[in-house]
C-alpha positions as CSV (number, residue, x, y, z in Angstrom):
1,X,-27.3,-24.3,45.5
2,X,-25.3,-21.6,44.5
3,X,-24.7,-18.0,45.8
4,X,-26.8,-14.9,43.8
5,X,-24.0,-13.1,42.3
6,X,-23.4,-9.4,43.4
7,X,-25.5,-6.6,41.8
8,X,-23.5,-4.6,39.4
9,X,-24.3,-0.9,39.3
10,X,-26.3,0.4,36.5
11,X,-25.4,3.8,34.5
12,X,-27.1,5.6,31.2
13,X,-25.0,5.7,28.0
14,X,-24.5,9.1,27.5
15,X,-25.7,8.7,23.6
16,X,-28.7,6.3,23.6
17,X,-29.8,6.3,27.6
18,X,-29.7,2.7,27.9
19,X,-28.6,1.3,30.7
20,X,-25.5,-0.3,31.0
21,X,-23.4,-2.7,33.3
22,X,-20.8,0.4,34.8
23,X,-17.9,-1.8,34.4
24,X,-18.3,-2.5,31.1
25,X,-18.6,1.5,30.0
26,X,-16.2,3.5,27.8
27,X,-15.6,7.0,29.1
28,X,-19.6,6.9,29.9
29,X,-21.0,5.2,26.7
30,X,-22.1,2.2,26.5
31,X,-20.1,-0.7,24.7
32,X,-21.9,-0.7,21.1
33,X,-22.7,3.2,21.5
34,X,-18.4,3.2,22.2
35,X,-18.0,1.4,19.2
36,X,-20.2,3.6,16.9
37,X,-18.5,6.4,17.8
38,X,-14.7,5.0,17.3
39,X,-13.9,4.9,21.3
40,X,-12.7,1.0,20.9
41,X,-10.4,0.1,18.8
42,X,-11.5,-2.9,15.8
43,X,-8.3,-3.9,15.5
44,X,-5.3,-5.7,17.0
45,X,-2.0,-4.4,17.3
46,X,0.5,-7.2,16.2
47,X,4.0,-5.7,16.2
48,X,4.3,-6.1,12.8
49,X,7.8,-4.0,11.6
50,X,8.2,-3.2,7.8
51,X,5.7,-2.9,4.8
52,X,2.5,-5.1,4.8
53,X,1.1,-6.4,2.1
54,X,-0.9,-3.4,0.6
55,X,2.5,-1.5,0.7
56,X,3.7,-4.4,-1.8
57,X,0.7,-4.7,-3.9
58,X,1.1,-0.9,-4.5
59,X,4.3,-1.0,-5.1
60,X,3.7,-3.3,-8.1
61,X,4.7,-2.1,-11.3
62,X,2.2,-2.5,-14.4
63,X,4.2,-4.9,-16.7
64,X,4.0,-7.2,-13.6
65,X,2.2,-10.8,-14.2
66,X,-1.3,-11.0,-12.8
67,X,-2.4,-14.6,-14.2
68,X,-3.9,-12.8,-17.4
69,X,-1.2,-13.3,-19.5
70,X,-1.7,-17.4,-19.1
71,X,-2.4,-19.3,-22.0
72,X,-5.4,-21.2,-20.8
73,X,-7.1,-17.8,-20.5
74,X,-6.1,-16.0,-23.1
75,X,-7.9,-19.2,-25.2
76,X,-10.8,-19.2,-23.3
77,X,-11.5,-15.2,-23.5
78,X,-10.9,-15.5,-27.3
């Protein structure tokens, strides 16, 4: 009913020797062997301009209010 699809060629990861779809290779390593070894990136560049939220949270002095200092729990720690 329908067509076979077209063989892909087959290549060895350079690390493990698997074989692996050649289109889907990372400068001759295999996608997971690419991803153990830091070749693809985990994350996603967003554009973002200015601090983040780490850079506020560390810039957060020690007097600041973290819920600790609420009534409620200073009754119930007591």
């Amino acid at each position: 009913m329908f067509p076979d699809p077209p063989a892909r060629p087959l290549k060895r990861c350079a690390r493990c020797g698997h074989l692996t779809r050649a289109d889907r290779m990372v400068k001759g390593f295999g996608r997971d062997c690419a991803s153990m070894l830091g070749l693809v990136g985990g994350t996603i560049d967003v554009g973002q301009r200015g601090p983040d939220l780490l850079d506020v949270l560390a810039d957060e002095s020690d007097d600041a209010c973290d819920g600790w200092d609420r009534e409620w729990r200073r009754a119930a720690g007591a």
